[in-house]
N, C-alpha and C positions, 0 to 999 in steps of 0.2 A: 050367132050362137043359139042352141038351141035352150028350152025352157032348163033343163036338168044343170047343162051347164052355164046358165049365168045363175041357179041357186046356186052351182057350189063356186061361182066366180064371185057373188060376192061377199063369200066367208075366208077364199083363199088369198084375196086381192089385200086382204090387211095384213100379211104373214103372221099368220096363226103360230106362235113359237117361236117366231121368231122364223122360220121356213120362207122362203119366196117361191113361188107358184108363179111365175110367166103363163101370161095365155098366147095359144095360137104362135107355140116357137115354132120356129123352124128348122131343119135339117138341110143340107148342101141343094138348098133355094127349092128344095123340091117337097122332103116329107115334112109333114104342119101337126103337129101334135096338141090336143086339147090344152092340155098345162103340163108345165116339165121344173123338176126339181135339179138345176143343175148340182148343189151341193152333193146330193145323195144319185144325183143318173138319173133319176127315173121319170121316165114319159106316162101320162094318164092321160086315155079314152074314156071318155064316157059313151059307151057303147048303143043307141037306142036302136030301132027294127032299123033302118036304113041298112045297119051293118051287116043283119041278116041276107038281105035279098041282091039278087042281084051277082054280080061277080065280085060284089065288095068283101064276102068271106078270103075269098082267096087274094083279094088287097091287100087285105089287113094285114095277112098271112106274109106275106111276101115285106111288108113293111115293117112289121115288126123285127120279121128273121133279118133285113137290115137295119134296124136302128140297136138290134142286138150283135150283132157288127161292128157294129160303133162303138160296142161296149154300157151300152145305156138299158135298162131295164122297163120293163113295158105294163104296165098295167093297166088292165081293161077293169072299167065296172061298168054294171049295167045301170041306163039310163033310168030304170025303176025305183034301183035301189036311192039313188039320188032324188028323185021324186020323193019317196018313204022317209028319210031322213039326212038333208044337207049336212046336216050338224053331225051327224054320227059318221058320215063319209070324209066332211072334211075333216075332224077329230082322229080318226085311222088311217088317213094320208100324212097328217104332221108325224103320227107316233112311226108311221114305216118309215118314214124318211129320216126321223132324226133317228133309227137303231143303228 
């Protein structure tokens, strides 16, 4: 894991709200998502440069458009913002998820 996400793993690993946050779920043995809310769908990247470069834009791309497929929702944020404030990321993942 990278620095960004083990700050915001370990604010999400107590279920904030009562929410659960799995890390590192997985998809049909294939796609691996940072942490996923199964109650509310929704899959969270925390996005740093890696994502940038490389052909990984048009991975993401391609992974997303399936795990939306799936019917699960996807949220990217950037690996900054989690740097700037854990507290306020993980605080805005419990409120999306329990809406």
């Amino acid at each position: 894991m990278s620095l960004p996400e083990v700050l915001l793993w370990n604010l999400l690993r107590k279920a904030p709200g009562g929410v659960i946050f799995p890390r590192q779920h997985s998809f049909e043995n294939k796609l691996v998502v940072d942490f996923y809310c199964a109650k509310a769908k929704v899959c969270i990247e925390v996005d740093g440069i890696a994502h940038d470069m490389g052909d990984n834009p048009e991975y993401d791309q391609a992974r997303d458009a399936r795990l939306r497929e799936m019917g699960l929702e996807v949220l990217r944020i950037p690996a900054t913002e989690v740097l700037k404030s854990p507290e306020l990321v993980a605080e805005g993942l419990v409120l999306f998820c329990k809406r």
